[in-house]
C-alpha positions as CSV (number, residue, x, y, z in Angstrom):
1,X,120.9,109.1,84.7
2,X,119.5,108.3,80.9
3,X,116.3,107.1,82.7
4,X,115.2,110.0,83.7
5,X,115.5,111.4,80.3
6,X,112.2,110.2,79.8
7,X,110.8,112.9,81.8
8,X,111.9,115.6,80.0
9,X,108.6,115.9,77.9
10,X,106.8,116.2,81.2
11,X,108.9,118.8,82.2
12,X,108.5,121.0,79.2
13,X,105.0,120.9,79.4
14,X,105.4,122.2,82.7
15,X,107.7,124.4,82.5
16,X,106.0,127.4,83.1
17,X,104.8,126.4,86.6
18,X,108.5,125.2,87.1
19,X,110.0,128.7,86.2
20,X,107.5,130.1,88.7
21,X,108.2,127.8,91.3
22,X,112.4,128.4,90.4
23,X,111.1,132.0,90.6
24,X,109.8,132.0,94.1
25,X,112.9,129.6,95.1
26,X,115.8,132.4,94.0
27,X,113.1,135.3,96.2
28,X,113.5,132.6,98.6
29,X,117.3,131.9,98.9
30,X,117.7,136.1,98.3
31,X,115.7,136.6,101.5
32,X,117.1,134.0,103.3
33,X,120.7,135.1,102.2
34,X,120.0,139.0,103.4
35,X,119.1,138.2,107.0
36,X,122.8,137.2,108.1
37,X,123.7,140.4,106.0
38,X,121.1,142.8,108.4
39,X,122.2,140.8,110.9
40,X,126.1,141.7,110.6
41,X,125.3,145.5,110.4
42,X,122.8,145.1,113.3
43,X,126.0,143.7,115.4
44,X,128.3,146.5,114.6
45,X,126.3,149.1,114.5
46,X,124.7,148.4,118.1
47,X,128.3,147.3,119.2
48,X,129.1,150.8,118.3
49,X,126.0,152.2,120.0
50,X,123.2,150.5,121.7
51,X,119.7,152.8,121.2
52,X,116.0,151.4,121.3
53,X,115.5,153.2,117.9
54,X,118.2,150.9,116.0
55,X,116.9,147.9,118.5
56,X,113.4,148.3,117.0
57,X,114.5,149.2,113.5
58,X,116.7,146.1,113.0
59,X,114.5,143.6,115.2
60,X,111.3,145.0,112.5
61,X,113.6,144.9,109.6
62,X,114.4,141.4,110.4
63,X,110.9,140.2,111.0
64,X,109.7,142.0,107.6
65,X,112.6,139.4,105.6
66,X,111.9,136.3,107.1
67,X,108.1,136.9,106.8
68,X,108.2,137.7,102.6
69,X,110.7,134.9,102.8
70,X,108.1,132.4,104.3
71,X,105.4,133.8,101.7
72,X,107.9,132.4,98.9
73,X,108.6,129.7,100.3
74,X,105.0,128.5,100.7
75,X,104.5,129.3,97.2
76,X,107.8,127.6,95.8
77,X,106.6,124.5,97.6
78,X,103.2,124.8,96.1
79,X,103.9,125.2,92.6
80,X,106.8,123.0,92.9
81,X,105.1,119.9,95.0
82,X,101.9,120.5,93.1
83,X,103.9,120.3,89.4
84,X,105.0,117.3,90.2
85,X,102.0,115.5,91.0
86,X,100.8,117.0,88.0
87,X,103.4,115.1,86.2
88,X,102.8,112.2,88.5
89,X,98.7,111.8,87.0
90,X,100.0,112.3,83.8
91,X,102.7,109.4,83.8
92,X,100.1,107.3,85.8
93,X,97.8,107.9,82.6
94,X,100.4,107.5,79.9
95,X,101.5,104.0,81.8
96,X,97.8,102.5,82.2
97,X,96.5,103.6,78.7
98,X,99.6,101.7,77.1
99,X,99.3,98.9,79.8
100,X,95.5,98.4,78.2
101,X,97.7,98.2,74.8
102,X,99.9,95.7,75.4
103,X,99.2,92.6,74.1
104,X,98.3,89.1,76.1
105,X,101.8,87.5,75.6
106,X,103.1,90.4,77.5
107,X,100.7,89.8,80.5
108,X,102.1,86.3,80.2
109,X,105.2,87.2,80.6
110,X,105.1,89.5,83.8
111,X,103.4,88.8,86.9
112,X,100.3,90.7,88.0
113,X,102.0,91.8,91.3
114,X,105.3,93.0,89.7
115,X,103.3,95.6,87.7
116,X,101.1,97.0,90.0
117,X,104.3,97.6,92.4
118,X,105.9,99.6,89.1
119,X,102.9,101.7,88.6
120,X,102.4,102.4,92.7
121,X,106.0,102.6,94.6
122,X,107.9,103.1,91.7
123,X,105.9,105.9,90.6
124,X,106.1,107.6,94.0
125,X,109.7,107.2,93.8
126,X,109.9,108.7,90.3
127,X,107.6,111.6,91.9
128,X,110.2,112.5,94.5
129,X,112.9,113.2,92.3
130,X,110.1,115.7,90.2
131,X,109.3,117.2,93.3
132,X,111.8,117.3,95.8
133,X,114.3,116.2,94.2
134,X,114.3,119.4,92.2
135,X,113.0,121.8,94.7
136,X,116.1,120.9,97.3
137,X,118.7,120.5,94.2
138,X,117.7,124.3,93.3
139,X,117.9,125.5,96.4
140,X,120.9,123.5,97.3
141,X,122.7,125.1,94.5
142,X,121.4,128.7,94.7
143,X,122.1,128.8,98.5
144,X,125.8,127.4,97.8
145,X,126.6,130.2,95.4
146,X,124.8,132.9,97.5
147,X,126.4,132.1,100.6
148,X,130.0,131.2,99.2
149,X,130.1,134.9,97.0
150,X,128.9,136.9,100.2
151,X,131.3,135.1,102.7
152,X,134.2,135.9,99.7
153,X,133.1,139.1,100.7
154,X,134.0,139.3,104.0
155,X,136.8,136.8,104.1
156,X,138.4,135.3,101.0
157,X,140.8,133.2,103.3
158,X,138.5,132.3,106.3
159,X,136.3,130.7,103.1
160,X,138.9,128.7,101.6
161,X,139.5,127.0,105.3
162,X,135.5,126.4,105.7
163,X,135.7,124.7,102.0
164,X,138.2,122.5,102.8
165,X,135.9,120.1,103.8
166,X,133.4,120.6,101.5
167,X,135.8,118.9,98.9
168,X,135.8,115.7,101.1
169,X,131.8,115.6,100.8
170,X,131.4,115.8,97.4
171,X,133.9,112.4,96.8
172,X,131.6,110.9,99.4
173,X,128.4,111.6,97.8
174,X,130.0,111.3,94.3
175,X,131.6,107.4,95.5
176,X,128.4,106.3,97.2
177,X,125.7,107.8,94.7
178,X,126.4,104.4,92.0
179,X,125.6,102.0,95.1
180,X,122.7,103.4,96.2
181,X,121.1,103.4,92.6
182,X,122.2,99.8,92.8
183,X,121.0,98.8,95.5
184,X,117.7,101.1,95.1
185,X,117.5,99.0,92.3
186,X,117.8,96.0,93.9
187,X,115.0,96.7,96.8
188,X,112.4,97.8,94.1
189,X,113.0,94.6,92.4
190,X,112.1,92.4,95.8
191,X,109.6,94.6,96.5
192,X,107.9,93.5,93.4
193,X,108.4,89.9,93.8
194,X,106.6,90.5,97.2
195,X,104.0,92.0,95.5
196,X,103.7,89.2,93.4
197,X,103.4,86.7,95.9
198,X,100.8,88.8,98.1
199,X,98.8,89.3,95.3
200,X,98.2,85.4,94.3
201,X,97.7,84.2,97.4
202,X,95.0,86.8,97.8
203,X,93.8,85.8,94.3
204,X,94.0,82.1,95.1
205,X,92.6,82.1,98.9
206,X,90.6,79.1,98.1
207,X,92.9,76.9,96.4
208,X,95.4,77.8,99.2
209,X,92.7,76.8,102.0
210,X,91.5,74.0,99.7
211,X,94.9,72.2,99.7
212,X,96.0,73.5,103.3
213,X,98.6,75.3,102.3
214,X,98.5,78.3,104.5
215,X,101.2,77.7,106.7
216,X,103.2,76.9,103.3
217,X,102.5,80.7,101.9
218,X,103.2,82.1,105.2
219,X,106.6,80.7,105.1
220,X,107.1,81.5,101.6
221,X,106.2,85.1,102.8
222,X,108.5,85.1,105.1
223,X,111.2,84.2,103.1
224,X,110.4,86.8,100.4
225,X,109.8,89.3,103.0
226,X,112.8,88.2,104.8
227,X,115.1,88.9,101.6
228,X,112.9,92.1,101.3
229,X,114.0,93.4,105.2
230,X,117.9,92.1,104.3
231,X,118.2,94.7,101.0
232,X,116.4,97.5,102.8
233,X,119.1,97.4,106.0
234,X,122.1,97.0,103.1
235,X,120.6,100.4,101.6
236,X,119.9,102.3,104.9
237,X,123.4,101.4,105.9
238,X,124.6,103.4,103.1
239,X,122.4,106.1,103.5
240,X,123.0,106.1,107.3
241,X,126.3,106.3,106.7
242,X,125.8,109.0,104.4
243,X,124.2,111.7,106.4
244,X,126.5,111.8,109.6
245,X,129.3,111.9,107.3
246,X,128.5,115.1,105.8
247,X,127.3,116.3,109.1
248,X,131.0,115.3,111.0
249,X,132.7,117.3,107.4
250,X,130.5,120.1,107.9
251,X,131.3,120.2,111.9
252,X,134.6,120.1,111.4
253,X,134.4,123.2,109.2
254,X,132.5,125.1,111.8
255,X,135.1,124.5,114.3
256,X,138.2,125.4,112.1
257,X,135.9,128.8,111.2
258,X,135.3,129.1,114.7
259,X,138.8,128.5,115.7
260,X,141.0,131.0,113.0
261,X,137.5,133.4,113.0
262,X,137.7,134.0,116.5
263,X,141.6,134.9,116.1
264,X,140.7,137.6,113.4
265,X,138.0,139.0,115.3
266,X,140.9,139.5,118.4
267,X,143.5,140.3,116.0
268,X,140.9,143.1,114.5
269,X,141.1,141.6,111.2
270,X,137.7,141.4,111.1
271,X,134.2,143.0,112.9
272,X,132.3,141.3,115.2
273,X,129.5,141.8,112.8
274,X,131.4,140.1,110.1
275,X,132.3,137.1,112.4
276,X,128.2,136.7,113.3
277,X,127.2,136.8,109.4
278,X,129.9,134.5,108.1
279,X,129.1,131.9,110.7
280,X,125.4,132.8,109.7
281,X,126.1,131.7,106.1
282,X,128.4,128.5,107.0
283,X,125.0,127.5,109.5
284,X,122.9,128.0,106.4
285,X,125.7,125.6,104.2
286,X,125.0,122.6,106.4
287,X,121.4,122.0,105.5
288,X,122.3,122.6,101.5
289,X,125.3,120.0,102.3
290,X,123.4,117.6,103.9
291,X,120.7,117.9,101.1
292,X,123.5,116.9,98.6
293,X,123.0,113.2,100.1
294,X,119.4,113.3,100.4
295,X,118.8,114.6,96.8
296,X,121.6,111.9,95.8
297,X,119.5,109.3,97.6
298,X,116.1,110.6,96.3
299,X,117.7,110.9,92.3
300,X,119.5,107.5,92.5
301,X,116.2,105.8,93.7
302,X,113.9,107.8,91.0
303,X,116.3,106.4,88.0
304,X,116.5,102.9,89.4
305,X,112.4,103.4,89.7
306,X,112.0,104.8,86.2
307,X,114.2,102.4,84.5
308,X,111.5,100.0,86.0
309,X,108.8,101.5,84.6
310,X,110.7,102.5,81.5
311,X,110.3,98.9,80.6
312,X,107.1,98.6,80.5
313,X,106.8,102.0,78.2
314,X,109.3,100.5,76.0
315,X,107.5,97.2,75.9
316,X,105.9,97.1,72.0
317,X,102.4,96.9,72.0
318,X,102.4,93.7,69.3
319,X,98.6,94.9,68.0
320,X,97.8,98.1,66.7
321,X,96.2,99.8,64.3
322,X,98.7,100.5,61.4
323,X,97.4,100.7,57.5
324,X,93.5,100.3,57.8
325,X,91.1,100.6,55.5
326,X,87.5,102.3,55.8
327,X,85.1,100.0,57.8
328,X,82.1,101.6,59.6
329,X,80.8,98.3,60.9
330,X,80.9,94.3,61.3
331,X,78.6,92.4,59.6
332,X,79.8,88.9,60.2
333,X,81.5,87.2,57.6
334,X,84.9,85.4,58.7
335,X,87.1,83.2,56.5
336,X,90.7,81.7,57.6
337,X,92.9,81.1,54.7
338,X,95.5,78.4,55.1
339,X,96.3,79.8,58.6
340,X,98.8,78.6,60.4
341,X,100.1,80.2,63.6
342,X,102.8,79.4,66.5
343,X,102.7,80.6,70.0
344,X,106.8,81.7,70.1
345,X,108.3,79.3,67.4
346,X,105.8,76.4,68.9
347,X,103.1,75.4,66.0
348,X,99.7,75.6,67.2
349,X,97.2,75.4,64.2
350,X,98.3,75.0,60.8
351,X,96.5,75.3,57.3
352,X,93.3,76.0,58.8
353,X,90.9,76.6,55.9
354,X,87.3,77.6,57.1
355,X,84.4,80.1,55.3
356,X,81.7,81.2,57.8
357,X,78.6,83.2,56.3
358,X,77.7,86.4,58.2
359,X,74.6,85.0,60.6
360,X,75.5,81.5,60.5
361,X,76.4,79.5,63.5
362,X,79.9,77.3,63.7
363,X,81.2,75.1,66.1
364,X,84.1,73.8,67.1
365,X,85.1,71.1,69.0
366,X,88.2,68.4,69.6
367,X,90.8,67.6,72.2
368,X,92.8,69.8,75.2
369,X,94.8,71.2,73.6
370,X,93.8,70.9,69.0
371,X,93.8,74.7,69.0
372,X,90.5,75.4,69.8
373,X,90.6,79.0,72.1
374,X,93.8,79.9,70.0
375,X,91.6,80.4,66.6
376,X,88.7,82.1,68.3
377,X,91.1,84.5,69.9
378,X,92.4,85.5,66.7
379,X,89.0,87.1,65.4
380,X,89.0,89.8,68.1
381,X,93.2,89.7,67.8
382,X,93.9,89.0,71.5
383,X,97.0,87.5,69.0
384,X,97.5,88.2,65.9
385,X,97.0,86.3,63.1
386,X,99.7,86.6,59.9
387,X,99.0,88.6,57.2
388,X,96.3,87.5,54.8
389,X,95.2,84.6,56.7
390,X,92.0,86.1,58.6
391,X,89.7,88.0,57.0
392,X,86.3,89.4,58.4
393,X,83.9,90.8,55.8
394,X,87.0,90.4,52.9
395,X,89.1,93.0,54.6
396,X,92.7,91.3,56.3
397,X,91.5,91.6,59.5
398,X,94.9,93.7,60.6
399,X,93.3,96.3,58.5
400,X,89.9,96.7,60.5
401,X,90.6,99.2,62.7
402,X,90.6,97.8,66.2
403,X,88.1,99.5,67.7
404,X,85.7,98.8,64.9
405,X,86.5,94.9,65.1
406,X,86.4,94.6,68.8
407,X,83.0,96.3,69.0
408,X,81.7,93.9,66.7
409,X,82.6,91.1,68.9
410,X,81.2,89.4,71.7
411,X,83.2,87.5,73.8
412,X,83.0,84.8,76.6
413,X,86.4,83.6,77.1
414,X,87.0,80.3,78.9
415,X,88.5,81.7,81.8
416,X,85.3,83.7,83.3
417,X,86.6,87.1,84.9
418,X,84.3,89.6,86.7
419,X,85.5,93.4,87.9
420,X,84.6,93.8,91.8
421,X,81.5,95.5,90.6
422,X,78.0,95.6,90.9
423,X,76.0,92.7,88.6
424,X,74.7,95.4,86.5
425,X,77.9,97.1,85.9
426,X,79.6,93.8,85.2
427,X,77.0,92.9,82.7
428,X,76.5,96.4,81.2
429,X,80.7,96.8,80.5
430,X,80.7,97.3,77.2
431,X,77.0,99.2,77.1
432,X,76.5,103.0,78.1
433,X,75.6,103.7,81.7
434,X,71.8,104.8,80.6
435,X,71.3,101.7,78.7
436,X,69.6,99.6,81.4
437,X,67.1,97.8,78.8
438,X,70.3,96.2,77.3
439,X,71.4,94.9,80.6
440,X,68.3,93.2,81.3
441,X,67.3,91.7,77.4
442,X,71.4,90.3,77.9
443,X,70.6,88.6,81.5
444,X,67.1,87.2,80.3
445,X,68.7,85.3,77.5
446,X,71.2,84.0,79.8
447,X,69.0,83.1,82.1
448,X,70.5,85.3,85.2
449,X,67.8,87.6,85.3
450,X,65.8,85.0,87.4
451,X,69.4,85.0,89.8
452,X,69.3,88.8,89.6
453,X,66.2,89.0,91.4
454,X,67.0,86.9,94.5
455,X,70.0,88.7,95.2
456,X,69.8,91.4,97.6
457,X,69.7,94.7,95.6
458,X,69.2,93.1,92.7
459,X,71.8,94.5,89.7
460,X,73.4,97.0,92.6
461,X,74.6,94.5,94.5
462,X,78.6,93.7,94.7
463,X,80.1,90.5,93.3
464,X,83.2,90.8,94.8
465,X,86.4,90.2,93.6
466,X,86.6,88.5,90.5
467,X,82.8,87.6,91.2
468,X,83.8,85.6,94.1
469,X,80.0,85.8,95.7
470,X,78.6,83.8,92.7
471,X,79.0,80.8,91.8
472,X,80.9,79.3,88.4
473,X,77.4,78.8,86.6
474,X,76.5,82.5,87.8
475,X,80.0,83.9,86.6
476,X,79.5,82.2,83.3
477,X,75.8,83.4,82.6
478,X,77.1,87.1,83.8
479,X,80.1,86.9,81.7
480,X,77.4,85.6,78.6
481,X,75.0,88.2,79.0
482,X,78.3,91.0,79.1
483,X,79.1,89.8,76.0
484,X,75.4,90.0,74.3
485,X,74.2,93.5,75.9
486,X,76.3,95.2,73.2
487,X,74.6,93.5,70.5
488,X,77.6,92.5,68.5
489,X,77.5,91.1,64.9
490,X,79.5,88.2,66.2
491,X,79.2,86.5,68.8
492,X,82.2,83.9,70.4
493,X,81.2,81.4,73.1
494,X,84.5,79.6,74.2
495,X,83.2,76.7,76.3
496,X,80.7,79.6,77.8
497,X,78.8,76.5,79.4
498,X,80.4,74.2,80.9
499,X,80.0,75.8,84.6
500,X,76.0,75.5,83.8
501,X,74.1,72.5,84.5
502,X,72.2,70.7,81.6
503,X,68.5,71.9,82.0
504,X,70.1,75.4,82.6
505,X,72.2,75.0,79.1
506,X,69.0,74.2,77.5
507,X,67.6,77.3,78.6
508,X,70.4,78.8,77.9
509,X,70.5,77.5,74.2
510,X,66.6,77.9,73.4
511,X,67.0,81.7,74.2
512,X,70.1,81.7,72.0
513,X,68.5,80.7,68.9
514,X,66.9,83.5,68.6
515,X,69.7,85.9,68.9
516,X,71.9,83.8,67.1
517,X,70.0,84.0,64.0
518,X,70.9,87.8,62.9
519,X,74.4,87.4,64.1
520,X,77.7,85.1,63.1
521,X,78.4,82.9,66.2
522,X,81.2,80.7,67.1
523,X,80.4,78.1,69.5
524,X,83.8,76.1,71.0
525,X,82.5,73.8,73.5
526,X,83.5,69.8,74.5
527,X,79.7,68.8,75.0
528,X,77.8,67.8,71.9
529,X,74.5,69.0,73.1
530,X,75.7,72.3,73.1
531,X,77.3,72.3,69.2
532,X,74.2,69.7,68.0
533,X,72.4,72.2,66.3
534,X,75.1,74.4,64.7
535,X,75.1,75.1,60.7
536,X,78.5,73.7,60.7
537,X,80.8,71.9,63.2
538,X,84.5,72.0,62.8
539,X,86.4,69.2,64.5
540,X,90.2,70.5,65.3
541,X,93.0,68.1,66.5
542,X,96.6,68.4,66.5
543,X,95.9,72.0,65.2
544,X,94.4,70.5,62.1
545,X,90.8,70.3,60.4
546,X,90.3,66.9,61.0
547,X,86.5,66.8,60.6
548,X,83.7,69.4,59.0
549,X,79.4,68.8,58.6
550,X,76.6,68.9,60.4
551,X,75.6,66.7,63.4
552,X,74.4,64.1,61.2
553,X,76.8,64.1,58.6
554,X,79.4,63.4,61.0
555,X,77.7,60.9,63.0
556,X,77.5,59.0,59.8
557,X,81.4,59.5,59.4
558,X,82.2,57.7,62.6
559,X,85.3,59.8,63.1
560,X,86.3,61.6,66.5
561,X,82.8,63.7,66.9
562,X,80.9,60.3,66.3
563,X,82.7,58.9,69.1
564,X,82.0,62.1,71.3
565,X,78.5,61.9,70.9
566,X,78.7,57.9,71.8
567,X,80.5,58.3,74.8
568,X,78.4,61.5,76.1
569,X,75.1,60.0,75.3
570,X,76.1,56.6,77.3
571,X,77.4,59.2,79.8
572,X,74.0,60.4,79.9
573,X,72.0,57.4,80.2
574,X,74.2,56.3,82.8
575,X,73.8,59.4,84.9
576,X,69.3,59.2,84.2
577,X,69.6,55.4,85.5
């Protein structure tokens, strides 16, 4: 059970709640424990005599225990149930804030689907055992000890018999605990990969419908949910074959108690009342018995569940602040020195050399594939660059603390993504919620405030997921103006464009200029009208620096851009004929 060593922390911090809960649980048990006990003197003494007075005074005396025994027992549920969702919210925390940590070759690595399963089943399996799992192993255990010392009391040998088959239950649970975790395991596991699958077809309904592949996905579906069914019946075979085990042990004690009992009570051995309360006590064994299972099943499941998400916790988040020095703010100036840098032992840019002044404007273009994205992402370190490669305003850039860099930087990736939000909560991410005047200035320059105003309630109204209500221009002017309303120092446009028509680029561009004057701004884009005007463009292929100038100076050198611009601008007279 190592895996749930990780909840110990979460337990200490709770453990005062926990010792009341235990508290309430041993009043509990103790109550529960003394009604046989009234009961056994009730027996004999109205055997002896039968009076109304001791009628009412045992009936009243047993009505007062089991009602202060129900009032601890709602409280031991309370504080027990509502510690453990306590713990719950706070493991649901600790998982999401290092989630946001984790670095993008981790998300590349794991499926979408397969997470959100760990941090939603899983964790309501890890919950169980906190809750539950503890409340019905304590009791369990106090009711065993309680019961077993006051039925020694009244029959040392009679107990020994009822025992018996106690022994036989504990190899059963003890045998069958390893293949349920197993097979817990096992289930959670398929689960996720169901999970997976719903989760990007729902993502990818219109490339599904586009290519007619419905009936394809259901099957798949199927199968997966097929596989899912198969190791769900394997576990509730053991766990059905659990319970009714115990239960045919535990009968089978009843009737050998009932059996030699009965002979002491004729033999006069022992009282009538004795007989009731040590039957009493063996009745109150069965549910403690039968928990035994159920706690097994519910602790076995919890560690297969936290191992899950124990992975996750343990996975390293790659980027992090570690020695940093003293930066208050970005000002703009970035310089690679002879970078070079491999996605997992595969070279993707090597000896890139490049000096950009704070509030100029570079741009970089080449070939699928030369490296562009890959550099860009290293200013903001969605990867990490090696040491003393990238610097931003002459600090290494692993030195800037992270939340200082990443404010100073603006970002349209080239993969557009929008939160199922409103337009103006899309826009305004990275802005506070009062700051409306930010959210409009950032949609004028990127031309969506004239959009904005023919939708339906204007900045209020609901994209959908992943913006699916707008179209790929829409997304990529939303996504541009998110990245300006914080008014970052630099500013990183990979292929930001290329969903926007040409006069709607121009626009675009015009309203740019302006803004891109007091700020450093990276440009990656395949269309030369875009880059034309730049200080500096930067032509990457094969990871290399193949090219550097402006538009004219490397028109003039007839390499790779010259060649662009030729084939766009015939491109372009072809198109206006």
């Amino acid at each position: 059970m190592r895996e749930l060593r990780r909840l110990i922390p979460y337990l200490s911090r709770h453990r005062a709640a926990l010792a009341w809960g235990l508290l309430c649980l041993l009043l509990t048990v103790g109550l529960s424990l003394v009604t046989p006990w009234i009961l056994r003197h009730a027996v004999d003494d109205l055997t002896a005599e039968l009076t109304r007075r001791k009628l009412y005074f045992y009936a009243l005396l047993l009505l007062l225990a089991v009602a202060v025994e129900g009032v601890f027992r709602f409280a031991m549920r309370r504080i027990l149930i509502g510690a453990s969702r306590e713990i719950e919210y706070e493991i649901a925390n600790d998982l999401f804030a290092h989630m946001t940590r984790l670095s993008a070759r981790f998300y590349q690595a794991n499926r979408v689907g397969d997470l959100m399963s760990r941090a939603t089943n899983d964790l309501s399996a890890v919950r169980q055992v906190l809750g539950p799992g503890i409340m019905y192993s304590a009791n369990t255990l106090a009711t065993f000890c309680g019961a077993v010392t006051l039925m020694s009391t009244i029959s040392v040998h009679l107990l020994l018999v009822a025992l018996l088959p106690l022994t036989a239950v504990a190899l059963v649970v003890s045998r069958l605990g390893r293949v349920i975790h197993d097979r817990s395991e096992e289930t959670q596991a398929q689960l996720s990969e169901l999970s997976a699958l719903v989760q990007e077809n729902l993502t990818g309904a219109r490339m599904v419908r586009a290519f007619v592949q419905e009936a394809h996905e259901a099957q798949r579906f199927e199968r997966e949910n097929a596989e899912y069914l198969r190791r769900n019946r394997r576990l509730i075979l053991l766990i059905g074959g659990l319970f009714p085990s115990v239960q045919v042990m535990m009968g089978l004690s009843a009737i050998a108690v009932l059996w030699i009992g009965g002979r002491l009570v004729v033999a006069g051995d022992m009282t009538l009342g004795q007989f009731v309360a040590f039957g009493s006590y063996l009745m109150m064994l069965v549910w403690p018995t039968i928990a035994v299972g159920w706690v097994v099943n519910i602790v076995e499941r919890g560690a297969a569940s936290m191992g899950r998400i124990g992975r996750i916790l343990d996975a390293p988040a790659e980027i992090r602040d570690e020695e940093v020095d003293e930066v208050p703010a970005v000002k703009g100036e970035i310089e690679f020195r002879n970078l070079s840098f491999a996605y997992d032992g595969h070279p993707v840019l090597s000896a890139i050399d490049l000096h950009v002044k704070a509030g100029t404007t570079v741009a970089i273009v080449g070939p699928t594939g030369s490296g562009k994205s890959t550099l860009v992402s290293l200013i903001p370190r969605i990867f990490d660059a090696p040491e003393g490669t990238l610097f931003v305003d002459g600090h290494d850039i692993r030195r800037i603390p992270l939340a200082t860099l990443r404010g100073g930087v603006g970002l349209v990736p080239q993969e557009t993504f929008l939160f199922s939000d409103t337009v103006g909560a899309n826009v305004g991410f990275a802005v506070p919620h009062d700051n409306r005047d930010s959210v409009v200035w950032a949609s004028a320059i990127a031309q969506l405030e004239r959009d904005v105003r023919e939708f339906p309630e204007r900045y209020e109204t609901l994209v959908g997921e992943r913006g699916i209500t707008l179209s790929g221009g829409q997304k990529q002017r939303a996504a541009l103006a998110r990245a300006l309303a914080p008014d970052p120092r630099i500013l990183i446009l990979d292929d930001a464009l290329s969903s926007v028509d040409t006069h709607t680029e121009e626009e675009i561009l015009a309203g740019l200029r302006g803004v891109m004057r007091s700020r450093t701004t990276l440009i990656v884009s395949h269309r030369v009208s875009t880059v034309k005007d730049a200080d500096l463009i930067v032509v990457l292929r094969e990871g290399r620096v193949s090219e550097r100038g402006t538009h004219d100076d490397l028109i003039l050198a007839g390499g790779f851009y010259a060649d662009l611009y030729r084939r766009q601008r015939l491109e372009q007279e072809m198109e206006d004929a």
